[in-house]
C-alpha positions in Angstrom: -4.9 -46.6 -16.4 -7.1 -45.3 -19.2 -9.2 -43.8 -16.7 -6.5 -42.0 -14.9 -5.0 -40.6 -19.1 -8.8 -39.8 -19.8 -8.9 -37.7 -16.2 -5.2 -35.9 -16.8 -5.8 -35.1 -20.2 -8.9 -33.4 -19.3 -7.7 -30.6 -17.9 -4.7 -30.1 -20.4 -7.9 -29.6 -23.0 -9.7 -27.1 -20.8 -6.1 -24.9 -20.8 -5.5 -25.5 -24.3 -5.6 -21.6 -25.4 -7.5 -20.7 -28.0 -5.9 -20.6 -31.8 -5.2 -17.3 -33.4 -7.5 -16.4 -36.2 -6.0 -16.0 -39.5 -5.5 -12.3 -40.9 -6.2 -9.0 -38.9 -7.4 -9.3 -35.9 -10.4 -6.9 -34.3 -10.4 -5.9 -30.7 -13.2 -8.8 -30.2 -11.0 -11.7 -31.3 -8.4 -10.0 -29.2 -10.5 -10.1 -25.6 -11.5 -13.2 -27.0 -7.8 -14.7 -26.9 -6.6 -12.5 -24.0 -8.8 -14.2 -21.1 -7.9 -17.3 -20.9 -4.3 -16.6 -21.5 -4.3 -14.2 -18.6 -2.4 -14.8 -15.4 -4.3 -12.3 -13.7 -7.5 -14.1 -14.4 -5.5 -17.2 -13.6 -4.6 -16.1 -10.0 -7.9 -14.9 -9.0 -10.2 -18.0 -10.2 -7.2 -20.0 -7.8 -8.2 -17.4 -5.2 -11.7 -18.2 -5.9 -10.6 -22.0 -5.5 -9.1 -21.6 -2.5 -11.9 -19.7 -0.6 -14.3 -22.5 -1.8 -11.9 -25.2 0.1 -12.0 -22.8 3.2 -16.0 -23.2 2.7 -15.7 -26.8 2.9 -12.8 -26.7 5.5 -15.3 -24.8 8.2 -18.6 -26.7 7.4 -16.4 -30.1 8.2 -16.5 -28.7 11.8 -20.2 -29.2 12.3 -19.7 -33.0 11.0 -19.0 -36.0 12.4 -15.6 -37.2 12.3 -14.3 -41.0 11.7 -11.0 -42.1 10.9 -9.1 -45.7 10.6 -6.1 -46.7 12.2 -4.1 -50.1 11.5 -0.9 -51.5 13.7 1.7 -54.4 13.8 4.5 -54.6 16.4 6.9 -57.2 16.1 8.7 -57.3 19.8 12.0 -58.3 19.2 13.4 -58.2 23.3 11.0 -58.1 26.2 11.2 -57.7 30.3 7.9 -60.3 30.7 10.0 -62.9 28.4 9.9 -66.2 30.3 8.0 -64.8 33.2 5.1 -67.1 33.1 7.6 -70.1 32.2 7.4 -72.1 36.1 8.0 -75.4 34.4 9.7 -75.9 31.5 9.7 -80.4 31.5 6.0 -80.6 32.3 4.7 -82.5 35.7 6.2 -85.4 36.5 3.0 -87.6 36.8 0.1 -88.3 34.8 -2.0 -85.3 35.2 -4.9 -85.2 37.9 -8.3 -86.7 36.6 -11.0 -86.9 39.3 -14.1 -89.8 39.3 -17.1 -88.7 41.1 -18.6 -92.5 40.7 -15.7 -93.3 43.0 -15.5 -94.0 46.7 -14.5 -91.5 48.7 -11.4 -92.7 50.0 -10.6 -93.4 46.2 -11.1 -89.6 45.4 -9.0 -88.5 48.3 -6.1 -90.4 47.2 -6.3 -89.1 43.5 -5.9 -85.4 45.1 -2.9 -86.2 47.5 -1.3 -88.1 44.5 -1.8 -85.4 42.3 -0.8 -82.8 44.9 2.8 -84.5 45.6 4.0 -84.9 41.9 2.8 -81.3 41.0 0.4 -82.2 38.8 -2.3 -79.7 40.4 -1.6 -76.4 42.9 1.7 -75.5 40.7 0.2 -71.8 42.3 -0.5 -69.1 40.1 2.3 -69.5 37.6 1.9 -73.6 37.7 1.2 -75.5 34.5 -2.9 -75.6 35.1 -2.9 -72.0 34.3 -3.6 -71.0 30.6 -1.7 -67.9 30.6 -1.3 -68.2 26.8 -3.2 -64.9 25.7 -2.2 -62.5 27.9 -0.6 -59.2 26.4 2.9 -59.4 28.3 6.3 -60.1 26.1 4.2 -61.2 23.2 6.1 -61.1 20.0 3.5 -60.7 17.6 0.8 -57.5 18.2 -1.6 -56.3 15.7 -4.5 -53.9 16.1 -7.0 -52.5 14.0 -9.2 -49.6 15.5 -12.0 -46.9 14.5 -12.4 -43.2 16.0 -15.2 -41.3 15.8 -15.6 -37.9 17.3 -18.9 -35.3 17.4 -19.0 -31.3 18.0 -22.5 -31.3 20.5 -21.6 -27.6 21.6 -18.7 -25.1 20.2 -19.7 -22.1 21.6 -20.6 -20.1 18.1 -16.9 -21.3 16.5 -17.9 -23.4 13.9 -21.2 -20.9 12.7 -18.3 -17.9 12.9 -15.7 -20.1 11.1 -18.1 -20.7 8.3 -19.5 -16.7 8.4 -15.8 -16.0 7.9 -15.5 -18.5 5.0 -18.3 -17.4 3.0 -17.5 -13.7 3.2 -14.1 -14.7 1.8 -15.8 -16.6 -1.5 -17.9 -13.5 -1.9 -14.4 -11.2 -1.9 -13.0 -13.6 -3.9 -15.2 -13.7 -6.9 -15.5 -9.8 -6.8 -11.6 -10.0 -7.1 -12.2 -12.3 -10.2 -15.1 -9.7 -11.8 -12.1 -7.0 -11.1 -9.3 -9.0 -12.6 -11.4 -9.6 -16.0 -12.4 -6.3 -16.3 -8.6 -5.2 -15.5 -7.2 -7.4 -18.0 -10.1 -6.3 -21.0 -9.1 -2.6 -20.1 -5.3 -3.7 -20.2 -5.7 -4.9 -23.6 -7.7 -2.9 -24.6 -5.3 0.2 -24.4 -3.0 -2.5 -26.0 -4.6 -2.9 -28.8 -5.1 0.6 -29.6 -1.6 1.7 -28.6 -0.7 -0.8 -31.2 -2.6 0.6 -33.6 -2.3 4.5 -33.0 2.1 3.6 -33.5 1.3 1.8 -37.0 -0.7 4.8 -37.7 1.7 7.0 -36.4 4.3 5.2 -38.7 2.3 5.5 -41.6 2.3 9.6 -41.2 5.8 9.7 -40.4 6.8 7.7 -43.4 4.4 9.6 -45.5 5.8 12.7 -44.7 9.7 11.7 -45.3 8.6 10.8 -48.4 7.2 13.9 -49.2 10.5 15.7 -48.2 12.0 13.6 -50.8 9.9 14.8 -53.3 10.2 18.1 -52.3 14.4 17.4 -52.6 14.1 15.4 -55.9 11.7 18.9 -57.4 14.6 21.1 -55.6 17.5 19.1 -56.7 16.0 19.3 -60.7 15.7 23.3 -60.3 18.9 23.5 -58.8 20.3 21.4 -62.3 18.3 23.3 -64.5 19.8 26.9 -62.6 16.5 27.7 -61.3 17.3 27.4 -57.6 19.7 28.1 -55.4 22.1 25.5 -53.6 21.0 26.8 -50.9 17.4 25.9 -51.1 19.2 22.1 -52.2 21.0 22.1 -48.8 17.7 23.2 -47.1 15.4 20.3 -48.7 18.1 17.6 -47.7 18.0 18.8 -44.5 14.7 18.8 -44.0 14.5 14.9 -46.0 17.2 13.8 -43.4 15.8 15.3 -40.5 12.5 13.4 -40.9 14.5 9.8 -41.1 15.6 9.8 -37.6 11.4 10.5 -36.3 10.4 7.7 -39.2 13.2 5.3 -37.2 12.1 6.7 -33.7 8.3 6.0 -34.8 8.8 2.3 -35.8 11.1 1.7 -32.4 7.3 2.3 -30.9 5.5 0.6 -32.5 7.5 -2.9 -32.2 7.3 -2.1 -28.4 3.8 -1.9 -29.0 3.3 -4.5 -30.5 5.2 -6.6 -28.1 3.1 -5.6 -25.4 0.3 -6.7 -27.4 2.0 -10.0 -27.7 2.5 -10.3 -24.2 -0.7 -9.8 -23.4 -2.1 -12.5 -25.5 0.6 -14.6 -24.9 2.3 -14.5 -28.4 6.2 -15.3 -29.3 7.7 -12.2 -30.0 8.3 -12.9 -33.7 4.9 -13.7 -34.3 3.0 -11.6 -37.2 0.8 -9.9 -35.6 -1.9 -7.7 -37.8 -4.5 -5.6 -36.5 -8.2 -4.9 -38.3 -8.6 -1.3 -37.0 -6.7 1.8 -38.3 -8.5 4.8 -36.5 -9.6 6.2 -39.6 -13.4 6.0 -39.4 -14.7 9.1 -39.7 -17.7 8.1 -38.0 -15.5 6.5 -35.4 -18.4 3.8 -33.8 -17.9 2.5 -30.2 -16.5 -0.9 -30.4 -19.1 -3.5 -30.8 -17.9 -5.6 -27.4 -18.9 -2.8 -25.5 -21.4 -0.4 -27.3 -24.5 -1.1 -25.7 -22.8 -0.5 -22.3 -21.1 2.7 -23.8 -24.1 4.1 -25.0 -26.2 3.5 -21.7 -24.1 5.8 -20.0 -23.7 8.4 -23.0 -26.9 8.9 -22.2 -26.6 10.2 -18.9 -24.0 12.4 -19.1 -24.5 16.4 -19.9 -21.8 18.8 -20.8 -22.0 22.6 -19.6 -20.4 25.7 -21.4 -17.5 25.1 -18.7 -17.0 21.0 -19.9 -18.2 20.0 -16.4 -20.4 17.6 -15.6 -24.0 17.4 -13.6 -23.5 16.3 -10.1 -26.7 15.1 -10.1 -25.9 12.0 -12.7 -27.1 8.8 -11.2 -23.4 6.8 -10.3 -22.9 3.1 -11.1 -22.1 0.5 -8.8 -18.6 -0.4 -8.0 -17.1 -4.1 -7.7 -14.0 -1.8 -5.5 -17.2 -0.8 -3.0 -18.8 -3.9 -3.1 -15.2 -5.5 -2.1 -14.8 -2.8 0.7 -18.3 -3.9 2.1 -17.2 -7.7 2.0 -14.4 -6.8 3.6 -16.2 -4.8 6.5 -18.6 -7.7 6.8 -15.4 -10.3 7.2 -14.1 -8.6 9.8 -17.2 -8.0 11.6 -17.3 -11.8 11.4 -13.4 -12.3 12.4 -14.6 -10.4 15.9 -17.4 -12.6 16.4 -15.1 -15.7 15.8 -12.3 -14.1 18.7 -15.2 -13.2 20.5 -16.3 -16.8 20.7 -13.7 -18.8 22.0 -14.0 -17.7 25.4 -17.1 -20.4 25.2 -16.7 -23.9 26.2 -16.8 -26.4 23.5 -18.1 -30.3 24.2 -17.4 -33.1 22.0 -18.2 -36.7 22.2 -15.8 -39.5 21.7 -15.6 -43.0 20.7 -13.5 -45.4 19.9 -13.6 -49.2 18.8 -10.5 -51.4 18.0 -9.9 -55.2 17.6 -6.5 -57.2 18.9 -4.5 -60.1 18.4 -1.6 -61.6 19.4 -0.8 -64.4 16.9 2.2 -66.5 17.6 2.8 -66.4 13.6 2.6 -63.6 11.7 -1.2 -63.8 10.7 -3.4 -62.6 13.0 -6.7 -63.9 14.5 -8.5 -60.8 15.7 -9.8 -62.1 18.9 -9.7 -59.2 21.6 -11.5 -56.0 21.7 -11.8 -52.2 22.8 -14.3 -49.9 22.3 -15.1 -46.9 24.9 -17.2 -43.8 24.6 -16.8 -41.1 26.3 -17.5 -36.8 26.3 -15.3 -33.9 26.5 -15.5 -30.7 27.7 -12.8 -27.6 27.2 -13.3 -24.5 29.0 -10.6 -21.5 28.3 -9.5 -20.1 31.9 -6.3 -18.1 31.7 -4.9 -17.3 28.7 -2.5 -15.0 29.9 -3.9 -12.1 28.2 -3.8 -13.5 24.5 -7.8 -13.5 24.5 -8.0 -9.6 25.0 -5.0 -9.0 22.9 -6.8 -10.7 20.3 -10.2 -9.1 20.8 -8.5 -5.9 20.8 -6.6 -6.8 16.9 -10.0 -7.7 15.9 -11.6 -4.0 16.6 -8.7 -2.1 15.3 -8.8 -4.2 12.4 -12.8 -3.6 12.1 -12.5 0.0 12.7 -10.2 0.4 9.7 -12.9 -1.3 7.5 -15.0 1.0 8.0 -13.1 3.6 7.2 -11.4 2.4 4.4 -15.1 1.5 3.1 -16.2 5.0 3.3 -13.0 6.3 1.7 -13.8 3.4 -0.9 -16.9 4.7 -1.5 -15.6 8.7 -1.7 -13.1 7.7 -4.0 -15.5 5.8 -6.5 -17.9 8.7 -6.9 -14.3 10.9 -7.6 -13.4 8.3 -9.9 -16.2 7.8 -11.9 -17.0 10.9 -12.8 -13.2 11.4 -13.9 -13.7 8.7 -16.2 -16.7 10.6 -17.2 -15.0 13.8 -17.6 -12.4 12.1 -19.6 -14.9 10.6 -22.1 -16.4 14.0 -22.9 -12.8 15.7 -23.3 -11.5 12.8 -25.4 -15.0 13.3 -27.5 -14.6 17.1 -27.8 -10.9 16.7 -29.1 -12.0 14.0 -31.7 -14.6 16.2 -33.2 -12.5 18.9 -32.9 -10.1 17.4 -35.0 -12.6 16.9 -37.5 -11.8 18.3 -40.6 -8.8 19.8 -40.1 -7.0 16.8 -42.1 -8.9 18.0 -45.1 -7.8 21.7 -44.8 -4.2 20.6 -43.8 -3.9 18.8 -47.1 -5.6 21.5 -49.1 -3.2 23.9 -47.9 -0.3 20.9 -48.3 -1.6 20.9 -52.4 -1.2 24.8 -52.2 1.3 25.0 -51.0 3.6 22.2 -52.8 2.0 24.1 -56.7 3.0 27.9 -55.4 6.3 26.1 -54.3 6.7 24.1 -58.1 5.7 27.5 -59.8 7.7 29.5 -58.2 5.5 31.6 -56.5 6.5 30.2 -52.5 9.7 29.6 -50.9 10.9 26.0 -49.8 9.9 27.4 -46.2 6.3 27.3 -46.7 6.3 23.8 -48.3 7.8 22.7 -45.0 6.0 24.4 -42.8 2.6 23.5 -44.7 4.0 19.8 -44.6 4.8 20.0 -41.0 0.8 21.3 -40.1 -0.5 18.0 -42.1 1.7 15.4 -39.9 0.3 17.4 -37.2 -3.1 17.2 -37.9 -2.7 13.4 -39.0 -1.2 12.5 -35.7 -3.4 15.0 -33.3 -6.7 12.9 -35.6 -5.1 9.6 -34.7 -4.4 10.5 -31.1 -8.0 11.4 -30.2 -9.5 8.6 -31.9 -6.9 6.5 -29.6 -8.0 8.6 -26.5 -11.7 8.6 -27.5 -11.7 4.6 -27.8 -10.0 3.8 -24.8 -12.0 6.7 -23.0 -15.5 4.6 -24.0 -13.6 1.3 -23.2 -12.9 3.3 -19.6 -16.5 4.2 -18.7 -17.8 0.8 -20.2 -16.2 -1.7 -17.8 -15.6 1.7 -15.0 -18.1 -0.7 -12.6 -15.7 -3.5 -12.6 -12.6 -1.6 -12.5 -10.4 -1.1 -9.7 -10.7 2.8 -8.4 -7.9 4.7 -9.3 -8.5 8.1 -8.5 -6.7 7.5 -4.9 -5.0 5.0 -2.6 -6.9 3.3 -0.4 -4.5 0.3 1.4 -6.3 -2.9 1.5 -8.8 -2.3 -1.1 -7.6 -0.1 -4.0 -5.6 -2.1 -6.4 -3.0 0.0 -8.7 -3.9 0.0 -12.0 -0.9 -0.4 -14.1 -1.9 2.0 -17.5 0.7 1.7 -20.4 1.8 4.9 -22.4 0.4 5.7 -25.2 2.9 5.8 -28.3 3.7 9.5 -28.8 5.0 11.0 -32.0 8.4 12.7 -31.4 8.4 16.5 -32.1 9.9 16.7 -35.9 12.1 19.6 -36.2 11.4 22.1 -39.2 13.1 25.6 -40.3 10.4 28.4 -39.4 9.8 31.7 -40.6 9.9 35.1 -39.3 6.2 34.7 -39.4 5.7 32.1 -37.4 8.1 33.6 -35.1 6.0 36.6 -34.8 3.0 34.7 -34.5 3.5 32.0 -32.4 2.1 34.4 -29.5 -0.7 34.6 -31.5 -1.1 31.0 -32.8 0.3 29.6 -29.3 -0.3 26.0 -29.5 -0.6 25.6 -33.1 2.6 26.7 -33.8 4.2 24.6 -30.9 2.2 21.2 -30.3 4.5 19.4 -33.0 3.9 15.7 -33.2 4.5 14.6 -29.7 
């Protein structure tokens, strides 16, 4: 018993998830906690399982085979009951005992005597015959009995069965390495759509209260008669325009934060704080997958048009390698049809002991044991062989075509990923800097307005181009992070730039958390401009 706790709790320890570290977490305690919480990761190490009791399953072929069988019968009614029962009261005469020290004549008599009163040549059923142990109407019947059985000759079935079998461990640990690198991309983006909506949150709230400023400022001019009500009516406007995106913003940001939660398996209520903020200026690769991240930094080159060399040396792909285990399995799943058109031979023995107790204990005193070989040649199958000879190639030419579209669709994929990681580093470092003018002009801006010199509109629209520039800054340092997470774990990932049935896996990609556009008064300028300005004028907080 305290072996049997010992071996149950073992496993409840290996499962035991990791405890949350006090205070905010980084993106490397995260991973850290999301892997062994993952079902994902879960259902593929039980695929892994499962192909490794296939292994065994098709190696047992090529072993011998022994198995042990124990019986008891208790006959309660028989058709032999009483058969061998001639004589029930005996012979009637002392029972025939020959002298050969007598005379003749002496011996002679013996047999005739013992001939009349029965006592010898009853026939076959008379009472000299011990008939006691045969098998017929016996009540009691207990056997005991060993079977062994040997493969000499299967035709190829049992080398094809295990060819199959190995080919579908190999698949299944590349479907593990894919699952691990899904669910470290997964939360990955998680974590930093988390942490783009608190950041997102913070602007919004930063800018609300700045429209209440700029209503509390209006609201004093307006008492001491130096403003109009009108530019009162404008500045709460403006103030309770901005509460509904602070509201919108923080609706995100719990769902955010959920899905973090979900990912690392965390009640809903659970205070979850996170150690980046996006605000690095510098804005370093994470550490968990820098060195990967700056491997392939290296190799990429960005032309005037923002293309990239053809000529870059391409990774490997886990999705390729999966589509060339999956050619090689059903090269091997032919073979294995191919083969049972081949005899198979077996030998065959088996050994068992008998008894026939009149109680209920036995005394093992009869045996069995035969040996013997057979033989099993397929003749007719009524056309099932060809049919499934004929599933076998269809379903081989279709790996090899779905590995070469495999293959086609990695190169397209990885240098999307590629092309993804440039633009998402071009918009970070274009975004560089204009923070710092955005708030210059804010400070302008907000003193012209307090003297006097600007209206109310130019506050607001000065206000407006710093929450824009806050959220665009936090936005690329969201896409630029995620980008490097892509193109580190891009050879593990599933490919995702098509659909290719039986070997490209969806990959599910969660939205990042997008400011809602805030709407602010504009002036005839900007009106005038905005054909000018284009996007600056209309890319709002989105």
């Amino acid at each position: 018993m305290v072996w049997l706790c010992a071996m149950t709790a073992a496993p409840l320890r290996a499962q035991a998830p990791q405890p949350v570290p006090a205070g905010p977490l980084t993106l490397e305690q995260v991973l850290t906690l999301a892997e062994p919480r993952s079902e994902a990761i879960a259902i593929a190490q039980a695929g892994v399982h499962r192909a490794q009791g296939e292994q065994t399953r098709a190696r047992s072929g090529a072993l011998p085979q022994l198995s042990a069988s124990a019986s008891y019968d208790r006959a309660l009614a028989s058709e032999f009951e009483g058969v061998f029962d001639v004589n029930n009261t005996g012979p009637s005469c002392p029972p025939f005992s020959l002298n050969q020290l007598a005379p003749i004549e002496v011996r002679v008599s013996e047999i005739e005597r013992a001939i009349d009163c029965g006592a010898i040549g009853g026939g076959f059923f008379g009472s000299g015959s011990n008939l006691s142990d045969l098998p017929f109407g016996r009540k009691n019947t207990w056997r005991a009995g060993l079977s062994f059985s040997q493969n000499l000759y299967s035709g190829g079935r049992i080398g094809a069965q295990a060819a199959v079998a190995a080919i579908g461990h190999e698949s299944a640990d590349l479907a593990l390495t894919t699952a691990r690198a899904q669910t470290l991309f997964d939360v990955t983006q998680a974590y930093y759509d988390a942490v783009l909506s608190e950041r997102l949150v913070t602007i919004a709230n930063a800018t609300l209260d700045q429209a209440g400023a700029t209503l509390k400022q209006t609201q004093a001019g307006f008492d001491a008669g130096t403003q109009p009500e009108f530019e009162v009516l404008r500045a709460r406007v403006t103030r309770d325009t901005q509460s509904p995106v602070l509201i919108r913003q923080r609706a995100n940001r719990d769902v955010a934060f959920l899905r973090l939660k979900q990912l690392l398996e965390l009640p809903a209520d659970y205070p979850l704080q996170l150690a980046d903020a996006l605000g690095d200026d510098m804005l370093a690769p994470p550490a968990v997958f820098a060195e990967r991240v700056a491997a392939v930094e290296k190799t990429l080159r960005s032309v005037e048009s923002g293309s990239l060399q053809v000529n870059a040396t391409l990774p490997e792909r886990t999705a390729v390698s999966e589509a060339d285990a999956t050619l090689r399995l059903r090269e091997a799943s032919l073979r294995l049809v191919e083969v049972q058109r081949m005899p198979s031979v077996s030998l065959n023995s088996t050994y068992s002991r008998i008894a026939y107790p009149d109680g209920v204990l036995p005394t093992f005193n009869r045996t069995n044991w035969s040996v013997g070989a057979s033989m099993s040649v397929p003749i007719l199958t009524g056309g099932r062989q060809r049919g499934d000879e004929a599933v076998a190639r269809a379903d081989l030419d279709e790996a090899r075509a779905l590995r070469k579209q495999t293959e086609e669709l990695a190169a397209l994929d990885t240098r999307s990923v590629w092309a993804d990681l440039v633009a998402a580093r071009a918009a970070w470092e274009a975004s560089a800097g204009t923070i710092e003018q955005a708030q210059r002009a804010y400070q302008i801006a907000n003193v012209r307005f307090t003297n006097g010199v600007s209206t109310q509109l130019e506050l607001s629209d000065a206000r407006l181009s710093l929450q824009q520039a806050e959220a665009n800054r936090a936005q690329a340092a969201r896409d630029l992070q995620v980008a490097r997470a892509h193109v580190a774990l891009l050879p593990n990932l599933p490919v995702t730039a098509g659909t290719a049935p039986g070997v490209v896996r969806p990959r599910v990609v969660q939205p990042a958390p997008q400011a809602p556009a805030s709407p602010q008064p504009q002036t005839g300028s900007q009106f005038r401009n905005a054909s000018a300005t284009g996007a600056q004028s209309q890319v709002g907080i989105q």
